[in-house]
C-alpha positions as CSV (number, residue, x, y, z in Angstrom):
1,X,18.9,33.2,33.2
2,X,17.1,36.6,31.9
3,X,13.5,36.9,31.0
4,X,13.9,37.3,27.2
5,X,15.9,33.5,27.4
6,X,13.1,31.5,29.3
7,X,10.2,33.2,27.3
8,X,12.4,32.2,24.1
9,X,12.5,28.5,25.4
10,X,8.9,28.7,26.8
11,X,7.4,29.9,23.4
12,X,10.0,27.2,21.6
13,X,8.1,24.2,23.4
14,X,5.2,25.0,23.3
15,X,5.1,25.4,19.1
16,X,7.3,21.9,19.7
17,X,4.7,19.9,21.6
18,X,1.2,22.2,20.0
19,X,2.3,20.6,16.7
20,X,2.2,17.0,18.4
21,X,-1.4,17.3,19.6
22,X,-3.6,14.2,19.7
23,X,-7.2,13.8,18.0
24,X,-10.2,11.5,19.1
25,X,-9.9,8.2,18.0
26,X,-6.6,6.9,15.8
27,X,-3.5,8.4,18.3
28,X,-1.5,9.7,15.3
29,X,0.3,12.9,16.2
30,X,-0.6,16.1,14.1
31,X,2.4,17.0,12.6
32,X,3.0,19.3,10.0
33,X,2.2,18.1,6.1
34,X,4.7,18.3,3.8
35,X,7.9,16.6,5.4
36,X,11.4,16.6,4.0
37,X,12.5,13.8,3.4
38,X,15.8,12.0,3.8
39,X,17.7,8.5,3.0
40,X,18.8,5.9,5.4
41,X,22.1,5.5,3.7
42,X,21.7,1.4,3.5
43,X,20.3,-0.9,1.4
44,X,19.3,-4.2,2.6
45,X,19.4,-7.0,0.2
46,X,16.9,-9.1,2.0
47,X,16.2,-11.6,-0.6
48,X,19.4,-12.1,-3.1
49,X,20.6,-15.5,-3.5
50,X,20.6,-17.7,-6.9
51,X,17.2,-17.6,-7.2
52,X,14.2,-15.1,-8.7
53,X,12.3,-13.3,-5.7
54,X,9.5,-10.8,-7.2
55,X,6.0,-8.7,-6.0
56,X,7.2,-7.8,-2.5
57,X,4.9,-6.6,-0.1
58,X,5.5,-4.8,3.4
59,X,3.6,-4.2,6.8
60,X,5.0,-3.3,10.0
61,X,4.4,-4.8,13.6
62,X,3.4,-1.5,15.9
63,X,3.9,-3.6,19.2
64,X,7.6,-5.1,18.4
65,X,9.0,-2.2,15.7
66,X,9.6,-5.0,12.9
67,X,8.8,-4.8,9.4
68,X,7.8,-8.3,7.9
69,X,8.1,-8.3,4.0
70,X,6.6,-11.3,2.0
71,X,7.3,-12.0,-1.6
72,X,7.2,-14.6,-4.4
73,X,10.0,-17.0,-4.9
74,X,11.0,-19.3,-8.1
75,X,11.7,-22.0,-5.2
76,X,10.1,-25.3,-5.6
77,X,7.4,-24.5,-7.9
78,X,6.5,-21.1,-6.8
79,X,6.8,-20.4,-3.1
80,X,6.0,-17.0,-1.0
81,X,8.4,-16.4,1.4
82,X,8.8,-13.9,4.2
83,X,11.7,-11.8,6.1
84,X,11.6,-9.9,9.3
85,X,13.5,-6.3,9.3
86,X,14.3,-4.3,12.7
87,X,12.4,-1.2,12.8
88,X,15.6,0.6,14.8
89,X,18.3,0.5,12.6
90,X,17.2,-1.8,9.3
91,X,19.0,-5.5,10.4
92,X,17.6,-8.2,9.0
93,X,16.4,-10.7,11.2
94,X,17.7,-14.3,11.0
95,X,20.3,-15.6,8.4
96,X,17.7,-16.2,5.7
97,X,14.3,-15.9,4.0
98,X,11.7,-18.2,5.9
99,X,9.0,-20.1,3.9
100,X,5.5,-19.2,4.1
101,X,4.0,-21.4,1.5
102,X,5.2,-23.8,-0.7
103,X,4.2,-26.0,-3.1
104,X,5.8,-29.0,-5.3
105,X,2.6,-29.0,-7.7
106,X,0.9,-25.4,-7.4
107,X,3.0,-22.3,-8.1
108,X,2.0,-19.5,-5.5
109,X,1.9,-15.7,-6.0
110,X,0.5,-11.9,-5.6
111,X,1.2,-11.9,-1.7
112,X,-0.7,-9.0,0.6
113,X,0.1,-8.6,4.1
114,X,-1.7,-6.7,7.0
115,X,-0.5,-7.0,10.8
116,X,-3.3,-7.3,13.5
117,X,-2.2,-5.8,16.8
118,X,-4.2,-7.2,19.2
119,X,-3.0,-10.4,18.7
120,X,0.5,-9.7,17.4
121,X,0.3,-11.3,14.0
122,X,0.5,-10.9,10.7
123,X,-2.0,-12.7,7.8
124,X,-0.2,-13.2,4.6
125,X,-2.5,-13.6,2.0
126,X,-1.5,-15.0,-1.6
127,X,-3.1,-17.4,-4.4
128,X,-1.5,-20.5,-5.6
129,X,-2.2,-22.8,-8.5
130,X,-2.0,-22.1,-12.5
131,X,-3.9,-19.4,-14.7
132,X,-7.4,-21.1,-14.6
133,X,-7.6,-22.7,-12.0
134,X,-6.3,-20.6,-8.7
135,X,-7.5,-19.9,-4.8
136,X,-6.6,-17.7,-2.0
137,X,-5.2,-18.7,0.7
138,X,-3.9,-16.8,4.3
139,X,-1.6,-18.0,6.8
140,X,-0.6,-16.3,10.1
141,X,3.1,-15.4,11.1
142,X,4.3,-13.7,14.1
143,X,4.9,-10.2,14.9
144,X,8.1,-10.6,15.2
145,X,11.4,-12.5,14.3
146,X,11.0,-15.6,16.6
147,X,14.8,-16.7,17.6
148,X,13.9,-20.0,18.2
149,X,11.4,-21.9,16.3
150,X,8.9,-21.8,13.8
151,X,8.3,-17.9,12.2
152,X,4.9,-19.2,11.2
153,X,2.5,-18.5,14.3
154,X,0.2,-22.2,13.3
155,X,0.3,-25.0,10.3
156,X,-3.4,-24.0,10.0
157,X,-4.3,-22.4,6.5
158,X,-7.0,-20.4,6.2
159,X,-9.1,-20.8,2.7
160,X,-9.6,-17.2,1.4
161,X,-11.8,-18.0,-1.5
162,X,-11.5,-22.2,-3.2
163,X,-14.4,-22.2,-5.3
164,X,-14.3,-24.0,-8.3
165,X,-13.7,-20.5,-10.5
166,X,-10.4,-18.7,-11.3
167,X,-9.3,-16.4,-7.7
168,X,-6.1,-14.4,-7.7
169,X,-4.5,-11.4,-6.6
170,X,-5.8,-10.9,-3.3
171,X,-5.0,-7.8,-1.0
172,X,-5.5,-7.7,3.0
173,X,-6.5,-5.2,5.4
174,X,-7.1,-5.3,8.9
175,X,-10.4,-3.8,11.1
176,X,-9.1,-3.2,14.9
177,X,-12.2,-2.0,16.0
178,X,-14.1,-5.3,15.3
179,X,-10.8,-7.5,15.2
180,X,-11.5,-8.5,11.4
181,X,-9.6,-9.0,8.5
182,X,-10.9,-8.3,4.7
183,X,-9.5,-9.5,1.8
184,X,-10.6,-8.7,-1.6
185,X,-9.5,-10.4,-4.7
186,X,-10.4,-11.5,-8.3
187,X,-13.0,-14.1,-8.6
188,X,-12.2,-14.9,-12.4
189,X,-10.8,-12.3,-14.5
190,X,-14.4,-10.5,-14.9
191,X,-15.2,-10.2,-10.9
192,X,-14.1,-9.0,-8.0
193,X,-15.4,-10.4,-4.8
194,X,-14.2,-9.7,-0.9
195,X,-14.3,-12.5,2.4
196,X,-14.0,-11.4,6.1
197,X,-11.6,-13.3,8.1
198,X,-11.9,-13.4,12.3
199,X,-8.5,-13.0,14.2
200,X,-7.7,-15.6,15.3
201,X,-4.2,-17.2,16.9
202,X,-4.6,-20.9,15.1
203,X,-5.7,-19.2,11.4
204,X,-7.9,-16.3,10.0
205,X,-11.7,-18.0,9.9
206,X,-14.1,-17.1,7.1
207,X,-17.1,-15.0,8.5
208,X,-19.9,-15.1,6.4
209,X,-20.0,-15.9,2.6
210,X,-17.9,-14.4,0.1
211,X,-18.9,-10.5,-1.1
212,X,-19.9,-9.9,-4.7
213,X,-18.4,-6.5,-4.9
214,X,-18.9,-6.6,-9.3
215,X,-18.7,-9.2,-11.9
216,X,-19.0,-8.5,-15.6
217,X,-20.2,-10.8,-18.2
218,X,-17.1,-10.7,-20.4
219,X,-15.3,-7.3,-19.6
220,X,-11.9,-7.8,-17.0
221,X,-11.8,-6.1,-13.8
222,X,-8.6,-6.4,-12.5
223,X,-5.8,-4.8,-9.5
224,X,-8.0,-4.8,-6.7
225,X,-6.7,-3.1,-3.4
226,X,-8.1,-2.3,0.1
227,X,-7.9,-0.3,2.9
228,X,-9.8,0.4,6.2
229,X,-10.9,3.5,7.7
230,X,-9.9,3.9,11.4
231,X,-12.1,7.6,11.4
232,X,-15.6,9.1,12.1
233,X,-16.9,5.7,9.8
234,X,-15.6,2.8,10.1
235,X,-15.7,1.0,6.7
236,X,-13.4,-0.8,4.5
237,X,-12.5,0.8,0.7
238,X,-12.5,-1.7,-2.1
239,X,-10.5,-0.5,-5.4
240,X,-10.0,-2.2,-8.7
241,X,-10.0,-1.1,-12.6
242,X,-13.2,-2.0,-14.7
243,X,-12.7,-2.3,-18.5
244,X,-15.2,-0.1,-20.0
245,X,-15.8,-1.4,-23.3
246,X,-17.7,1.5,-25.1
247,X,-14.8,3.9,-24.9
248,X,-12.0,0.9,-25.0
249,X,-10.5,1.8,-21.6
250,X,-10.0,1.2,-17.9
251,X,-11.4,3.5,-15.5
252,X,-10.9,3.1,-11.5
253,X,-13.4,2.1,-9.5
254,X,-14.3,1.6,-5.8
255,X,-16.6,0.2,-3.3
256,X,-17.2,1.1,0.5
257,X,-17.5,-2.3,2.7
258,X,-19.3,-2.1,6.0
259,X,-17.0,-2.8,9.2
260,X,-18.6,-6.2,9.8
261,X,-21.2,-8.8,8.3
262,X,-24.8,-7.5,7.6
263,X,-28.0,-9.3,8.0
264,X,-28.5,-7.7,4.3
265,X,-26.3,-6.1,1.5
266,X,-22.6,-6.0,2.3
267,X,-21.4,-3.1,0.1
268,X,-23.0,0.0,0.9
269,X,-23.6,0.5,-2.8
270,X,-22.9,-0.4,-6.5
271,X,-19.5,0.5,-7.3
272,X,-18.5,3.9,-8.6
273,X,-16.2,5.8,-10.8
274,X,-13.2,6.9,-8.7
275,X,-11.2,8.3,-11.9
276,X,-11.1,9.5,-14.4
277,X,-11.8,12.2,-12.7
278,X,-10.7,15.9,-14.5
279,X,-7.4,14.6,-15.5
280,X,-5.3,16.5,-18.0
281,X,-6.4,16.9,-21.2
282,X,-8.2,13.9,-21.9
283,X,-10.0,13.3,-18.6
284,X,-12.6,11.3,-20.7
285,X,-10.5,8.2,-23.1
286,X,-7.6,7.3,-21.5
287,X,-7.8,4.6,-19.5
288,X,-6.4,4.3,-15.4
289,X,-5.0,1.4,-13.8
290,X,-3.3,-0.5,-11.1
291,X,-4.9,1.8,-8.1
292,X,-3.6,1.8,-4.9
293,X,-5.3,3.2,-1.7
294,X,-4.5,4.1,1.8
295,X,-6.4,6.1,5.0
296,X,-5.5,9.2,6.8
297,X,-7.5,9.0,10.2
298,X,-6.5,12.4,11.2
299,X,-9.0,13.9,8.0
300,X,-11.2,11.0,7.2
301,X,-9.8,10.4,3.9
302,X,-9.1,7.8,1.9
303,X,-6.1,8.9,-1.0
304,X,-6.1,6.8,-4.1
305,X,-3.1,6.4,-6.5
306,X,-2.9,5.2,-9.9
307,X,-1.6,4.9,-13.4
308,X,-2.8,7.4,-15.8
309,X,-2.1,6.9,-19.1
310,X,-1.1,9.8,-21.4
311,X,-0.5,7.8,-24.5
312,X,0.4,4.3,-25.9
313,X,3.8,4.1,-24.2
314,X,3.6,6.8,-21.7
315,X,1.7,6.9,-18.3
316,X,2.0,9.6,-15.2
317,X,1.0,9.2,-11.7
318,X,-2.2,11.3,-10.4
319,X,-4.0,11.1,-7.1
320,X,-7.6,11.9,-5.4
321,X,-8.7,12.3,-2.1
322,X,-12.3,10.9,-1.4
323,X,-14.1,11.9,2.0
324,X,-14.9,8.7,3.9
325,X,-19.1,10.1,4.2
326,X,-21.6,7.2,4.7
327,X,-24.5,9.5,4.6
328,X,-24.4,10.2,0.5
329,X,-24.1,7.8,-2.4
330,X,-20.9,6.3,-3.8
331,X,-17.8,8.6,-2.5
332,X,-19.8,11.5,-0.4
333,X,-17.4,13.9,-1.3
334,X,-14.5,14.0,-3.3
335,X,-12.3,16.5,-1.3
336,X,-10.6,18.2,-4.6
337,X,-12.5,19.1,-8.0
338,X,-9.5,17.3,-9.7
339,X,-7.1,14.9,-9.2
340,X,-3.6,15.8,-8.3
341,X,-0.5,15.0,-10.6
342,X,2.2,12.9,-8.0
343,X,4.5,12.4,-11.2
344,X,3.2,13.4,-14.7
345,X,4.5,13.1,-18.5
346,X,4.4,16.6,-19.5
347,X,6.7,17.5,-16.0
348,X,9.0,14.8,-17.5
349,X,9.4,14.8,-21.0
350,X,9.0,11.3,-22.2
351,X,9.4,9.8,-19.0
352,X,7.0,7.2,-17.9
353,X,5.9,6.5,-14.3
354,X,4.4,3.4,-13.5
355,X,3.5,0.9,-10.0
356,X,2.5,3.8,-7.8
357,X,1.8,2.7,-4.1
358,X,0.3,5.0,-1.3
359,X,0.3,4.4,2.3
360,X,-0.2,6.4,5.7
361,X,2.7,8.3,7.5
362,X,1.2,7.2,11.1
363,X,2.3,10.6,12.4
364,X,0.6,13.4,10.5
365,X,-1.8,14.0,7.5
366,X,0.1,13.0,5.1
367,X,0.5,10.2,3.0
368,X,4.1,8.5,1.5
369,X,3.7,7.5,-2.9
370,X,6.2,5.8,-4.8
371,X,6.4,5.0,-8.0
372,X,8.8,3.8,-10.9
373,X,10.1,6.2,-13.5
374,X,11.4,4.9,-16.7
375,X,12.5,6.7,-20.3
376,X,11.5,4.9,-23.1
377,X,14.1,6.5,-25.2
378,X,16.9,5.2,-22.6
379,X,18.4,1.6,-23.5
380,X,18.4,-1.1,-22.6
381,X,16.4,-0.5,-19.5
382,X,14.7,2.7,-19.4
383,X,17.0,4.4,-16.9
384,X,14.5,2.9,-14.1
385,X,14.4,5.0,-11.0
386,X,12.0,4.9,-7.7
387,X,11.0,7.5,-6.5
388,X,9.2,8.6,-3.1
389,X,6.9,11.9,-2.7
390,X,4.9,13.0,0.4
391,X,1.2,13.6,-0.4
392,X,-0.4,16.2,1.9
393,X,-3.7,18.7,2.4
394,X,-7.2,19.5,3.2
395,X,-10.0,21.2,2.0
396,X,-9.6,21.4,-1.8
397,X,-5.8,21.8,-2.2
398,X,-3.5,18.5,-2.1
399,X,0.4,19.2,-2.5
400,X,3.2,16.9,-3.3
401,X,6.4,17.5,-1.7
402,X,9.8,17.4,-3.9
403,X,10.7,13.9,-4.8
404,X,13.4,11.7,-2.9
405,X,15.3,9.6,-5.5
406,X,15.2,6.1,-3.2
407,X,17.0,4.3,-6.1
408,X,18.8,4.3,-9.4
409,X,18.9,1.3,-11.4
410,X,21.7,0.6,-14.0
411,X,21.9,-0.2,-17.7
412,X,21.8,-4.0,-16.8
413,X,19.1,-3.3,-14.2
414,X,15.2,-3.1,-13.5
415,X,13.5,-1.5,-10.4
416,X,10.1,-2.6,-10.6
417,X,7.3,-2.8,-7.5
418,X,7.7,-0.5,-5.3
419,X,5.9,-0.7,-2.1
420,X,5.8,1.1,1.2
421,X,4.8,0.8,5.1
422,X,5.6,3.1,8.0
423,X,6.7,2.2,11.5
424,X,7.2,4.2,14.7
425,X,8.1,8.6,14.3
426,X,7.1,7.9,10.4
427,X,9.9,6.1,9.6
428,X,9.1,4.3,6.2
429,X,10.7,1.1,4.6
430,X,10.4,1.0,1.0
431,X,10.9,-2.3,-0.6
432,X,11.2,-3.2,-4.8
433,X,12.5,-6.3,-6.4
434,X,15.3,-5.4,-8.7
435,X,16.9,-7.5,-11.9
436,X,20.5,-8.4,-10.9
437,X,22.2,-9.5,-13.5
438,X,23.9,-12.2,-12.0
439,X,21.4,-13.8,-9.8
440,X,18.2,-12.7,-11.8
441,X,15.4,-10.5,-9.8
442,X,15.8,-10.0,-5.7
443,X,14.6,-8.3,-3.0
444,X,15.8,-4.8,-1.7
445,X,14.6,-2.1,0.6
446,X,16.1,1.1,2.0
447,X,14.3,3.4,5.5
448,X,13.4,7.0,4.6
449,X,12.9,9.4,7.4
450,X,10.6,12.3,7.5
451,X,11.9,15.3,9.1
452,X,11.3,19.0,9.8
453,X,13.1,22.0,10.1
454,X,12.0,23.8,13.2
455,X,13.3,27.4,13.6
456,X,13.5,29.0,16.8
457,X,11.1,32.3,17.7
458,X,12.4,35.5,19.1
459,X,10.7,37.2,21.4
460,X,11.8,41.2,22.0
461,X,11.3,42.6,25.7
């Protein structure tokens, strides 16, 4: 073989495995940001029969390459149920949904899941009961499909938050550095407190008392999401939308969380304005809702997403990276001077874009959205359509990659609820409930896989 060849394939390697280099801490390769994006041609109905199954919710099992994904169910009086889906090539695991939690008097909703590692489990979080008079609860399910047996990993529940006030909508995220669990939720429509749960095999443990993260004296604050930060400071991000009654609109807030229970304050200070934040023309009335946040350990950033709204009938999608700093007030830094559009009005016409979810590729700096476009001016339905963007940068310059059309709904059809998790190479399983006409709303979820187009170098004599 001549020179020219093995300097050609010597060169071609090394870009190959330079690109896959490893930081401190997280092991996430470094690949490039920005990656195309492609369809797994399949789409799993993994909850379908004669019954409504809504507010799906994915994480993914890192030791046995399973996704588990939890949602509600009209069974009984309101159950949350569970399916396992194989990370390799999309199977569903087992011949049906398992059960979770049930009830014959309390109707149970707004599941969150998070997957611990070191034990190989995964707490589902949810709240049962009627408007009024709701709790959180958790229970623990195995990492992966168990062939034989029970999918739940103990009987034990663990009691999130049972207080004699209203507690809802709770989302989970898991600390592997301490082995702690944080779950932050809505302690009557005008709070929002957190609880840190232990990891344990029999069921998640409170540590500590329940975290007053805000309350308001009349004025909701509502959508509450969390993530951890697996970077230079380890801290949990706290999310939610806070009604601000003087200029009759929502604006996005957050709260940083210490990694594990203080002697004194819990939060490491009063919540502050996440957005908006220099958003189109009218970064100052319009209200943003339904936030959604997720961690990139390569760049110590936490990316938020969230509904913007444009108009009475018209929202877009915008984004902001905030620099995970514990040594300033509120955010440290936010890493752009303006959000960043993922999907916005005036791109679209009259299009609407709604339920945006962010989460972490696990194999670069860069993040996978989704989100739900609809056209009020289409009927019956809107024309709904999901869509999936790649969210990438650093410094002061975030980019969104071209959008992947994930699905298409019909004129008898709603796609509604998107959400996302990644798995091993970056492989990510969306899932969204969808209104069939003849079975009412189910479960579906398709892979996308990232990819790049590598081109070979050339090297003269």
């Amino acid at each position: 073989m001549c020179l020219k060849r093995i300097l050609t394939y010597l060169a071609f390697a090394a870009v190959i495995l330079g690109s896959f280099g490893f930081t401190d801490g997280p092991e996430y390769p470094h690949v490039p940001g920005g990656a195309d994006l492609r369809i797994d041609p399949p789409i799993n109905s993994i909850a379908w029969q004669d019954h409504d199954f809504e507010n799906a919710a994915v994480a993914y099992s890192s030791k046995q390459d399973q996704f588990l994904v939890v949602f509600e169910s009209d069974e009984g009086n309101g159950d949350i149920n569970g399916r396992f889906v194989d990370g390799s090539n999309g199977n569903l695991l087992g011949p049906y949904p398992f059960n979770i939690a049930s009830s014959l008097t309390q109707m149970a909703g707004n599941p969150d899941v998070a997957y611990d590692p070191d034990e190989d489990l995964f707490l589902v979080v949810y709240d049962e009961g009627i408007a009024g008079n709701r709790h959180v609860w958790g229970r623990l399910v195995h990492g992966s499909y168990q062939n034989s047996g029970d999918q739940l990993a103990s009987n034990n529940l663990s009691a999130v938050s049972t207080t004699t006030e209203d507690e809802f909508d709770p989302a989970v995220a898991y600390n592997k550095n301490d082995s702690q669990y944080i779950v932050v939720f809505n302690y009557s429509e005008n709070a929002v407190y957190a609880q840190r749960l232990d990891s344990g095999r029999q069921k998640a443990g409170k540590i500590g008392d329940a975290i007053e993260i805000l309350t308001r004296s009349i004025h909701p604050v509502i959508t509450p999401d969390v993530a951890w930060g697996d970077g230079e400071n380890d801290r949990f991000l706290a999310v939610f939308s806070d009604y601000d009654s003087a200029n009759s609109r929502y604006v996005t807030k957050g709260a940083y969380l210490f990694d594990t229970e203080q002697l004194g304050a819990q939060i490491e200070h009063d919540p502050c304005w996440v957005a908006p934040y220099n958003i189109g023309p009218h970064p100052l009335t319009n209200s943003t809702t339904k936030p959604s946040v997720a961690f990139d350990p390569l760049y110590n950033t936490f990316y938020v997403v969230f509904e913007y709204a444009e108009g009475p009938s018209k929202k877009s999608v915008y984004g902001l990276a905030l620099e995970a700093d514990n040594e300033s007030e509120c955010f440290g830094i936010f890493k752009s001077d303006h959000a960043f559009p993922v999907e916005a009005v005036f791109d679209e016409g009259n299009k609407s874009h709604i339920h945006p979810h962010i989460a972490h590729s696990k194999i670069g700096n860069f993040m996978y959205a989704t989100y739900v476009t609809l056209d009020p001016t289409a009927m019956p339905e809107n024309d709904p359509r999901i869509y999936l963007r790649t969210v990438y940068g650093e410094g002061e310059e975030y980019m969104v990659t071209s959008r992947l059309e994930v699905r298409i709904g019909t004129l008898e059809e709603r796609v509604l609820h998107p959400a996302a998790a990644a798995g091993i190479n970056g492989k990510a399983m969306l899932v969204w409930q969808q209104d069939d006409a003849a079975s009412g709303w189910d479960i579906l979820g398709r892979f996308v896989i990232p990819y790049w187009n590598w081109l070979p170098l050339v090297i003269k004599d």
